[in-house]
C-alpha positions as CSV (number, residue, x, y, z in Angstrom):
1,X,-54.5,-40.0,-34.9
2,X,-55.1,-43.4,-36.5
3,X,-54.3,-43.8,-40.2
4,X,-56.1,-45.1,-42.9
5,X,-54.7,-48.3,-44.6
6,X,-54.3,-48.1,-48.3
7,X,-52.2,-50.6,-49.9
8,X,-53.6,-50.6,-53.4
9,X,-51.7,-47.6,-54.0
10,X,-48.3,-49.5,-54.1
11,X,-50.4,-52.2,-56.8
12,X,-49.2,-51.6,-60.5
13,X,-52.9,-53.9,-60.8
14,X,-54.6,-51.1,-59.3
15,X,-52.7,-48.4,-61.6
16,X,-53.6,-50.6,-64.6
17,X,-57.4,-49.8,-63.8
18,X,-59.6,-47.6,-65.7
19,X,-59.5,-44.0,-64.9
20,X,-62.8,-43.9,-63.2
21,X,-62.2,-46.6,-60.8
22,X,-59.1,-44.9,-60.0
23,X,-60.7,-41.7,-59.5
24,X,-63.2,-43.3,-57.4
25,X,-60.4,-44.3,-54.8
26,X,-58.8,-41.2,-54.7
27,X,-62.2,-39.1,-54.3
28,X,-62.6,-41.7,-50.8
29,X,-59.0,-40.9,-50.0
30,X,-59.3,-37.0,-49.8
31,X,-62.9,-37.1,-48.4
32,X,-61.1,-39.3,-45.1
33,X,-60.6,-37.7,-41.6
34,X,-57.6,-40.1,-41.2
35,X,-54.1,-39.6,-42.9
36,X,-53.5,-42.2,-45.9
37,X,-50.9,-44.7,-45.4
38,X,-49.7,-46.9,-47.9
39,X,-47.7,-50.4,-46.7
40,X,-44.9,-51.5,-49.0
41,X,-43.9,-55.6,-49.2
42,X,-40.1,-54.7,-48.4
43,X,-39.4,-51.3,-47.4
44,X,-41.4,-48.4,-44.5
45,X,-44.7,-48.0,-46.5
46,X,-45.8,-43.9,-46.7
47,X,-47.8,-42.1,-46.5
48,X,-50.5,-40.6,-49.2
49,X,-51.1,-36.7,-49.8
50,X,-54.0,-36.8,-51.8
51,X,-55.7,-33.3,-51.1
52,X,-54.6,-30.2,-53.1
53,X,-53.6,-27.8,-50.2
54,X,-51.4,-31.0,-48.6
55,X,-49.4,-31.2,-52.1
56,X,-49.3,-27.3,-52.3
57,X,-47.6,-27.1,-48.5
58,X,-45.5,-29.7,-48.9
59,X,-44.2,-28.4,-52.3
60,X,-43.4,-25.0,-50.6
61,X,-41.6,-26.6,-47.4
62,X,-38.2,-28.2,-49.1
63,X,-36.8,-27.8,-46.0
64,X,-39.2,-30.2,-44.2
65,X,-40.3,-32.4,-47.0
66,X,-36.8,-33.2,-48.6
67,X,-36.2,-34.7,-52.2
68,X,-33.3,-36.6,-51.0
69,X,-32.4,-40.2,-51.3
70,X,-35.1,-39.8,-54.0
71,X,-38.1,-38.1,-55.7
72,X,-39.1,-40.7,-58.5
73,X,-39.2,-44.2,-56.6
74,X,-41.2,-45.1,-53.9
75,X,-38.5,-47.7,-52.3
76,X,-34.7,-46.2,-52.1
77,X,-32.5,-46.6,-55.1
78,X,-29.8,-49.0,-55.4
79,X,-26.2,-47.8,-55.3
80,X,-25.3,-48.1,-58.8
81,X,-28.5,-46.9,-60.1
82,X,-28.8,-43.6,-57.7
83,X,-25.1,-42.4,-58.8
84,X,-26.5,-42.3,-62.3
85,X,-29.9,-40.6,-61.7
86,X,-28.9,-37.8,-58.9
87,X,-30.4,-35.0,-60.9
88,X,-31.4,-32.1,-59.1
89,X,-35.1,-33.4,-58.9
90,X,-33.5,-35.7,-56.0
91,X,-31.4,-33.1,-54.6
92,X,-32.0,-30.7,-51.4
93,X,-30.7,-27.4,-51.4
94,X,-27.8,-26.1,-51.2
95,X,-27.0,-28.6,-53.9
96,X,-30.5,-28.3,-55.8
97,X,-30.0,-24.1,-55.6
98,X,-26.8,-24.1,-57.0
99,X,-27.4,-26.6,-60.2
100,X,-30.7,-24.7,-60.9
101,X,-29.0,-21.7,-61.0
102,X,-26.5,-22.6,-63.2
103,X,-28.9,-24.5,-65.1
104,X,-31.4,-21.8,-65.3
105,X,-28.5,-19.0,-67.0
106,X,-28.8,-21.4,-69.8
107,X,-32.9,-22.5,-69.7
108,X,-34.7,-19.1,-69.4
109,X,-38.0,-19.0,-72.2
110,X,-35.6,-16.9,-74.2
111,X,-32.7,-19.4,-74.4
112,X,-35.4,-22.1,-75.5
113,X,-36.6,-20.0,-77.8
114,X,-33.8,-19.7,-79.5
115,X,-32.9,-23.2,-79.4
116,X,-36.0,-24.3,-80.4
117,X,-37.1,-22.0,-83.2
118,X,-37.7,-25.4,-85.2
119,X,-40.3,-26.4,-83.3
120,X,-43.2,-24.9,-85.9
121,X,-40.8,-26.8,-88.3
122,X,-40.9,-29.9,-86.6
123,X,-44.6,-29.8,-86.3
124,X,-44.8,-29.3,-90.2
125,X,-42.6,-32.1,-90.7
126,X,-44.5,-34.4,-88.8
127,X,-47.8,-33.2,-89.9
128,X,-47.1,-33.3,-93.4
129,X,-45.7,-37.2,-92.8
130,X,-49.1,-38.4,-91.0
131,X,-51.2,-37.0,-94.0
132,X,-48.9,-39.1,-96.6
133,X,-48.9,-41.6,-94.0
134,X,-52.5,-41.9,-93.0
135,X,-54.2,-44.4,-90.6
136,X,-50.9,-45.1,-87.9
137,X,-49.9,-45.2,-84.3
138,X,-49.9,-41.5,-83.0
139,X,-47.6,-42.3,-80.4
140,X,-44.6,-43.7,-82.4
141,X,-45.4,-41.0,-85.5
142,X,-46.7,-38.1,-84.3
143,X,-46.1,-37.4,-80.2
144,X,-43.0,-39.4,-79.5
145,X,-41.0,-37.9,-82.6
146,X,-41.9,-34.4,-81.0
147,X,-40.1,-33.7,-78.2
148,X,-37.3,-35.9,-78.5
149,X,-35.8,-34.6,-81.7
150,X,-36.7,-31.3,-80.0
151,X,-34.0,-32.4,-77.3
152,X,-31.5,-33.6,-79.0
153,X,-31.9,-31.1,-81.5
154,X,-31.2,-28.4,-78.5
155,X,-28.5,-30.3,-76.9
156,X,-26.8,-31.3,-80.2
157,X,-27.2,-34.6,-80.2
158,X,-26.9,-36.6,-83.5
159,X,-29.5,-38.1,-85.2
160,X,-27.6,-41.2,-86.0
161,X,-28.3,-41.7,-81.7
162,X,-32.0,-40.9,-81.9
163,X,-33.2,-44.7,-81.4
164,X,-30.9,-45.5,-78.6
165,X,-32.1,-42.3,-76.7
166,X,-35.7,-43.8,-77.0
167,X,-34.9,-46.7,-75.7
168,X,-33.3,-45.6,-73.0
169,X,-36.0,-43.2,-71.7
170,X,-38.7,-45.8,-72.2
171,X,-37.0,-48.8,-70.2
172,X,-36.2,-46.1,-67.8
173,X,-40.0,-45.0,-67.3
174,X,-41.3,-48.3,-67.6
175,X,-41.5,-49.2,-64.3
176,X,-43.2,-52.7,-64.3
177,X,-43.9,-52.9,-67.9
178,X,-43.6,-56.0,-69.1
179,X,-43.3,-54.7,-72.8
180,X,-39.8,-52.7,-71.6
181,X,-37.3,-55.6,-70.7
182,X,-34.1,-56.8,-71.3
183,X,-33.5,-58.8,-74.9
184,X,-32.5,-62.0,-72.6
185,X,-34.6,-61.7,-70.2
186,X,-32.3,-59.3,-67.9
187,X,-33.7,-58.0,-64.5
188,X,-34.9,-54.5,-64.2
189,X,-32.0,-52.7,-62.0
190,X,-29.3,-54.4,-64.6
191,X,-31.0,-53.2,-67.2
192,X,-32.0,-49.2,-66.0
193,X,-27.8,-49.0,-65.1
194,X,-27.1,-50.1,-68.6
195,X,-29.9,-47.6,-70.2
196,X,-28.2,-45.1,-67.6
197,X,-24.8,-45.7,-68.2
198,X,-25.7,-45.1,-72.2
199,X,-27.0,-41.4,-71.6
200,X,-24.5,-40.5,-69.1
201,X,-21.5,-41.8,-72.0
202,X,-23.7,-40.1,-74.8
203,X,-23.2,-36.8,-72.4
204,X,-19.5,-37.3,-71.6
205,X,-18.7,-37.8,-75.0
206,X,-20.4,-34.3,-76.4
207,X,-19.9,-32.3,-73.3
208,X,-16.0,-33.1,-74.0
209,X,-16.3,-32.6,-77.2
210,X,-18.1,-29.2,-76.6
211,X,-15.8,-27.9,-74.5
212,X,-12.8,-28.1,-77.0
213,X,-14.8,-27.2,-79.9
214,X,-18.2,-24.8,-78.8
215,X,-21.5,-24.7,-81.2
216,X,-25.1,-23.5,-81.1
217,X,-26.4,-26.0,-78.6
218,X,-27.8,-26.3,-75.2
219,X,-24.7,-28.4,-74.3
220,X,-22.3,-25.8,-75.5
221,X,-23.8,-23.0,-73.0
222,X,-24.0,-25.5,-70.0
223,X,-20.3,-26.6,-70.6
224,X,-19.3,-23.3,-70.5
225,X,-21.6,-21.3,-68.0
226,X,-20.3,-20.0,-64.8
227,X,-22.4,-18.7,-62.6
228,X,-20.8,-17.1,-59.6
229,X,-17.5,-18.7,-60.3
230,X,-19.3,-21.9,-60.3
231,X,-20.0,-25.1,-63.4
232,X,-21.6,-28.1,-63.9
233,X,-19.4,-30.9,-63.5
234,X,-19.1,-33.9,-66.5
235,X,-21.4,-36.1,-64.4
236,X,-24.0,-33.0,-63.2
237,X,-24.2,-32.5,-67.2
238,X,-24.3,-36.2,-67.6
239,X,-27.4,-36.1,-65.2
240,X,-29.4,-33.2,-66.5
241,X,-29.3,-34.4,-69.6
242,X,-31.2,-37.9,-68.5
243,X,-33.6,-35.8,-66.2
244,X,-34.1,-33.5,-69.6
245,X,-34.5,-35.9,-71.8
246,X,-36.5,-38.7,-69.9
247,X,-38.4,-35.7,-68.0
248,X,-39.1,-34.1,-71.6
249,X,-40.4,-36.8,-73.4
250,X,-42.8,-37.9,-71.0
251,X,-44.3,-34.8,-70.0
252,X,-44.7,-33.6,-74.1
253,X,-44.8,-37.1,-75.3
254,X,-47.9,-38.2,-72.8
255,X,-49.7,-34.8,-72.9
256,X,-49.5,-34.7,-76.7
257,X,-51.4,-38.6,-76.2
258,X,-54.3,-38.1,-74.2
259,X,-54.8,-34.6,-75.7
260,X,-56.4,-36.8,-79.4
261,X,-57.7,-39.2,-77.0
262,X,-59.6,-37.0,-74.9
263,X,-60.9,-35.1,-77.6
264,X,-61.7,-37.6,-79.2
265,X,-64.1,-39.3,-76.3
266,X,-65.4,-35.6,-75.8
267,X,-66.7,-34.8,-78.9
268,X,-68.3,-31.4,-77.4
269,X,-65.0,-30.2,-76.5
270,X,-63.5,-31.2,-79.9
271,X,-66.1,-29.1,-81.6
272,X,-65.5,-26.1,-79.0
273,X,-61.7,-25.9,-80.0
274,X,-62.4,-26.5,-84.0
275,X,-64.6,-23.5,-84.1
276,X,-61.8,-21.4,-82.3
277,X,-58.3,-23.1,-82.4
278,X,-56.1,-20.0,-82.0
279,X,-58.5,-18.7,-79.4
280,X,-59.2,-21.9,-77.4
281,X,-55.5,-23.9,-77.4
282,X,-54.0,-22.6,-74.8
283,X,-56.7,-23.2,-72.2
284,X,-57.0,-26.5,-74.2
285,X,-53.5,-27.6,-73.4
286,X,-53.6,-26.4,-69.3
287,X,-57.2,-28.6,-69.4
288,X,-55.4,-31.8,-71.0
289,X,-52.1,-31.4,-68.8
290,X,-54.4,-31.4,-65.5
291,X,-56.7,-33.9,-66.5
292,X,-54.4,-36.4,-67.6
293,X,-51.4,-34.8,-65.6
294,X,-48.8,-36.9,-67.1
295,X,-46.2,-37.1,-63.5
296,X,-48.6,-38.9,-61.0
297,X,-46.4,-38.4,-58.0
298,X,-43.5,-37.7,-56.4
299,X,-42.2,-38.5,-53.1
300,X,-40.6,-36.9,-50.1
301,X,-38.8,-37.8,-47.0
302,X,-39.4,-36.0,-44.0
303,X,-36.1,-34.3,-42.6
304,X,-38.1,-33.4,-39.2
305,X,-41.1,-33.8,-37.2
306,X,-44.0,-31.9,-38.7
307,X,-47.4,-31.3,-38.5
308,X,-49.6,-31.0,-41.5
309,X,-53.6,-30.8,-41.5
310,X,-53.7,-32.1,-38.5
311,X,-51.2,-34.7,-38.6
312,X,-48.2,-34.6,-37.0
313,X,-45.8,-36.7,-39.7
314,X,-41.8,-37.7,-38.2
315,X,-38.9,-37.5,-39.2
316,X,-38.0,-40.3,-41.5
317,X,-40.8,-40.9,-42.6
318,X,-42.1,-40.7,-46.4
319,X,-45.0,-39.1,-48.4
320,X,-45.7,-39.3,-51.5
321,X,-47.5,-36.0,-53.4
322,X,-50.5,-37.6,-55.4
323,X,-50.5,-34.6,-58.4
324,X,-53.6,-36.5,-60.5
325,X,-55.7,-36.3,-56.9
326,X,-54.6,-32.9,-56.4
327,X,-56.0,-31.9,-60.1
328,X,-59.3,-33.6,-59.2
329,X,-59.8,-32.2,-55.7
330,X,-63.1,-30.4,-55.5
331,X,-62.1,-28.0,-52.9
332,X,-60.1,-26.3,-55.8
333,X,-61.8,-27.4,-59.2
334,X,-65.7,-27.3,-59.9
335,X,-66.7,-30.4,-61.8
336,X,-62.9,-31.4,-61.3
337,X,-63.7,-35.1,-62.9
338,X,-65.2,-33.1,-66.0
339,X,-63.1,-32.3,-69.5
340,X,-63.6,-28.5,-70.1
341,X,-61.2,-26.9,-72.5
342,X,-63.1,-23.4,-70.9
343,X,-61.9,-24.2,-67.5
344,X,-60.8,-21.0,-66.2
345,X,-59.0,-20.1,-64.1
346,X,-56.7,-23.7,-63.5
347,X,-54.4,-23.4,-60.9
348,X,-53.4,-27.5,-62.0
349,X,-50.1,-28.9,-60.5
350,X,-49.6,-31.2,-63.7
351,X,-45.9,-29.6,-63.7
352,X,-45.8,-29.8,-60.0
353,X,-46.7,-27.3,-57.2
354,X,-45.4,-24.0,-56.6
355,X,-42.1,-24.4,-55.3
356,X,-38.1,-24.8,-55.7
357,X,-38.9,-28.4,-57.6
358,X,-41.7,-26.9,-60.3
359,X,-41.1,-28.4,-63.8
360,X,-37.9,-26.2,-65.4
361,X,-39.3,-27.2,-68.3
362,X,-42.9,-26.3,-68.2
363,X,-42.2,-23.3,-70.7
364,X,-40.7,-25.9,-73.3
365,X,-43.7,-28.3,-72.7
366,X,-46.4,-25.8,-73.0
367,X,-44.7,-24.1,-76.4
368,X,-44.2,-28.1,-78.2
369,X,-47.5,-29.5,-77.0
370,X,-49.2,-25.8,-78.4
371,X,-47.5,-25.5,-81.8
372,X,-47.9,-29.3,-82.6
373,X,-51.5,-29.3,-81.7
374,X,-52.3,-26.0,-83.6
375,X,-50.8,-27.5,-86.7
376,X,-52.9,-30.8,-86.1
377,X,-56.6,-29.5,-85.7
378,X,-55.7,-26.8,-88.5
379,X,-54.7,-28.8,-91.1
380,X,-55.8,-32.4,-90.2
381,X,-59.4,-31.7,-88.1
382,X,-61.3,-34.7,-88.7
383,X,-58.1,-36.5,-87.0
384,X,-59.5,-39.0,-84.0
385,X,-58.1,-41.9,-82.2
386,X,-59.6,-44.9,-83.6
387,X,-59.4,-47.4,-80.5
388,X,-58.7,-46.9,-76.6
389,X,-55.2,-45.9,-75.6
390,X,-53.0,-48.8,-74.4
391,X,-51.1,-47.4,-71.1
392,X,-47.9,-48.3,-69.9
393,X,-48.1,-50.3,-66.9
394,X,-46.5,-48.1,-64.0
395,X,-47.8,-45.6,-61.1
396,X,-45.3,-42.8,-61.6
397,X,-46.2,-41.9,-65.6
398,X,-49.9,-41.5,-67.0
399,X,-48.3,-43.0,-70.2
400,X,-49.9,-43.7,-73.3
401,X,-47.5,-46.7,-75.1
402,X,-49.5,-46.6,-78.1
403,X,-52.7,-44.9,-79.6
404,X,-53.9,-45.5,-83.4
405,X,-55.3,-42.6,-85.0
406,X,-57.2,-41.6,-88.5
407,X,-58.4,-38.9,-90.5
C-alpha cells in the first residue's frame, strides 16, 4: 500500500501553529486510506498513528511496538545523553517489568497519599500568595510552583535546590526553544548532558545519603525496597527521579495552564463549573487533560513485522503514537474539537493508552491538578488569563511557557 507523505509533522514551524490549523492537519491525516509517513532530514523518517484504535493497539502490543532505543525523541539519542535518560519509559520488558515493580511497591495512590498530604497545603499557600500578589504570570506563580515542590517535597529534596531542578527540567523539555539555551551560547546535546548529569548527582547524593540515614521520603522507600530479592540500582534511582520530576512537572505544570486558559476562552464552561465546583472538577480536569493533552507523542520501534489496519509495518521501522489526534478522533469522541467539562464518558489517552507504559503517575496528576483548581475557582472565581498563552516551541510537550492572569 502506498503511503502518505507528511513532513510537516517533523516542523517545530508547524507545531508553533495555532491549534486549529493543527487540528485541521490531523483531522486530514486520520480521515486518509494511506498510512502517514513522516521523512526526517538525517535519520529513517516514521511513520504517523494518528487514529485512536492505531494508538490503543500499539499501546497494548509492547512486544511488537518496543520503547527501546527510545520513547521521547524522534531521532536516536546520543551516547552520553541516552545513559543519563534510560528510564523505564525507554525500556522493554523484562527490564521495564522489573523497575515498575519495584517502583510501583513504593508509588501505589496510598503511598502518594501519604507523601503528599500537603498538597491542599500547597494549594493554600499558593492561593493565598496570588491574592496578595495580584495581576502575575500563572505559570511561574501559580502552576509551576505546584508540582515541583510537590516532588521534591516527596522525594526529600531541599528547597535550597528548587531553582536548579527547574532549570533542569525546562532545558530538558525544551526541545527547540530558543528561550532554553546555554548562558554562552552552548549547543543543545552539551547542554541536556549537563542539565542531566545535575539531576542524576542531585539523586546520588540523597539516595546515599538515604541509605545510611532513612526518613519520611519517597527516596528513603525506593533505596530500601526489595521486591523479590531485587532494588533499584544508584543510577535506576538517578533515572526515575529525572523521568519523575521532568515527567511531573509537565504533565501537572501544563494541565494546570491550559485549564485558566481554556476557561477562560469558554466562558460557558467557566460558568458551568462556578455554579457546581465540587460536583463538576473532576470531569473538568479529564476534559482539559484530553483537550490539551499535555504529552503529544511518543514513539516506538518496531521489533518485527506486523500488520496494523491494514498495513503491514517491518521490523525496524518507527511510529510515532500521535495522543492529541487520538483525543480528537471522532470515531471515539462526539464533537471531539469541542470543550465540554460534561463530556461523559472520556476514554482520553492524555496519560497514554492502556498498556504496560500508562502514566505511573496519573493518580498524582489528577489529585494536584484537582485540589489546586478547587482552591482556585473557590476562593479566587473571577480569576481569567488576561492575554493568549505563549507556548514553548517543541512537538513532544503542549507547553504553556508563560500565561498572565487577573482577578
Amino acid at each position: 500500500m502506498p503511503s502518505l507523505v507528511e513532513p510537516r509533522l517533523s516542523s517545530l514551524d508547524f507545531w508553533a501553529k495555532a491549534q486549529t490549523e493543527r487540528d485541521e492537519v490531523f483531522a486530514g491525516l486520520r480521515s486518509a486510506a494511506d498510512p502517514v509517513f513522516c521523512p526526517l532530514p538525517d535519520e529513517p523518517g516514521f511513520y504517523a498513528l494518528t487514529r485512536y484504535a492505531q494508538v490503543a493497539e500499539a499501546s497494548r502490543r509492547p512486544e511488537v511496538f518496543s520503547s527501546e532505543p527510545t520513547a521521547v525523541s524522534l531521532v536516536d539519542p546520543p551516547q552520553e545523553i541516552a545513559e543519563y535518560s534510560g528510564s523505564m519509559i525507554s525500556l522493554d520488558d523484562p527490564r521495564h517489568a522489573r523497575l515498575r515493580r519495584i517502583v510501583s511497591r513504593s508509588f501505589t495512590p496510598r503511598m502518594v497519599e501519604r507523601f503528599t498530604g500537603d498538597v491542599a497545603v500547597l494549594a493554600r499557600r499558593i492561593v493565598d500568595e496570588l491574592a496578595e500578589r495580584g495581576a502575575c504570570d500563572f505559570v511561574e506563580h501559580v502552576a509551576m510552583p505546584m508540582p515541583l515542590r510537590i516532588i521534591c517535597s516527596m522525594m526529600g529534596i531541599p528547597d535550597a535546590e528548587y531553582d536548579g531542578v527547574i532549570d533542569a527540567t525546562n532545558m530538558i523539555l525544551g526541545i527547540g526553544d530558543p528561550d532554553y539555551v546555554g548562558p554562552a551560547g552552548e549547543d543543545r546535546i552539551t547542554m541536556l548532558r549537563e542539565k542531566f548529569a545535575h539531576l542524576h548527582e542531585l539523586m546520588g547524593d540523597l539516595g546515599r545519603l538515604r541509605r545510611e540515614r532513612p526518613a519520611d521520603d519517597l527516596v528513603t522507600a525506593l533505596s530500601h525496597a526489595n521486591v523479590d530479592g531485587e532494588s533499584l540500582t544508584a543510577v535506576e534511582l538517578a533515572r526515575f527521579f529525572t523521568l519523575l520530576v521532568v515527567a511531573g512537572n509537565e504533565t501537572t505544570r501544563n494541565a494546570l495552564s491550559h485549564a485558566l486558559a481554556l476557561l477562560t476562552e469558554h466562558p460557558d464552561q467557566r460558568a458551568l463549573l462556578l455554579a457546581d465546583v465540587e460536583g463538576r472538577l473532576p470531569d473538568a480536569v479529564e476534559e482539559v487533560v484530553r483537550y490539551a493533552t499535555p504529552v503529544t507523542w511518543m514513539r516506538r520501534t518496531l521489533s518485527r513485522d506486523y500488520e496494523l489496519h491494514g498495513h503491514m509495518y517491518r521490523s525496524g521501522e518507527r511510529v510515532v503514537l500521535y495522543y492529541n489526534s487520538a483525543n480528537r478522533d471522532e470515531a471515539v469522541f462526539e464533537d471531539p474539537h469541542a470543550f465540554d467539562i460534561t463530556r461523559s464518558p472520556n476514554p482520553h489517552v492524555g496519560f497514554g493508552a492502556p498498556g504496560p507504559h500508562f502514566c505511573l503517575g496519573a493518580h498524582l496528576a489528577r489529585r494536584e491538578v484537582t485540589v489546586l483548581l478547587r482552591e482556585l475557582y473557590t476562593r479566587l472565581p473571577c480569576l481569567r488569563a488576561t492575554s493568549t498563552p505563549v507556548r514553548q516551541r517543541t512537538s513532544f510537550i503542549n507547553g504553556i511557557k508563560s500565561l498572565p492572569c487577573a482577578f
